[in-house]
Each structure stands twice: as structure tokens, then as C-alpha cells.
C-alpha positions in Angstrom: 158.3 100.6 51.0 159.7 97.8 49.0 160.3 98.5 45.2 158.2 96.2 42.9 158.7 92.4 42.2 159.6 90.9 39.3 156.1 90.6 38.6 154.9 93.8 38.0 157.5 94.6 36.1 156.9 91.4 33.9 153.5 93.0 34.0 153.7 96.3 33.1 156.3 95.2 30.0 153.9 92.8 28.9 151.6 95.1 28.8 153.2 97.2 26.6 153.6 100.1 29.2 157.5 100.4 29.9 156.8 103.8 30.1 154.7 103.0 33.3 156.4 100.7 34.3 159.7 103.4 34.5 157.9 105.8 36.0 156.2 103.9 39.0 159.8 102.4 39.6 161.0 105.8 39.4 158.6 107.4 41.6 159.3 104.8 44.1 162.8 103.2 43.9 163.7 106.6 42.3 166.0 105.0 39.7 165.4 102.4 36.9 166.9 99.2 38.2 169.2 96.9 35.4 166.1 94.7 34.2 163.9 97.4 33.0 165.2 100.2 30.7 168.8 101.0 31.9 169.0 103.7 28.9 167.3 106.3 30.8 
């Protein structure tokens, strides 16, 4: 499964929901990638 493109990311921050955003990334790449919120 091939972690999200820079589209839904640029989706899911511009809607507001980086929260989401980290936790989808999380629950499939299993780490927040540098582009995102790299404070977590």
C-alpha cells in the first residue's frame, strides 16, 4: 500500500484537519513524513 500523495496531504491541511491528515499517514506509513507535522 503506497502512502498518500502530495495531494491528500495538501487536502487534508487545507482543510484544516492536520490532525487527520497525521493520523491516516500514521495509520498507514506509520510515521509522519518531513512535509506534514515533523513535531510529533
Amino acid at each position: 500500500m503506497t502512502p498518500p500523495a502530495p495531494y491528500e496531504k495538501s487536502k487534508f491541511l487545507g482543510s484544516g484537519g492536520s490532525m487527520v491528515a497525521r493520523l491516516k499517514l500514521k495509520g498507514i506509513d506509520g510515521r509522519a513524513p518531513p512535509g506534514v507535522e515533523p513535531a510529533a
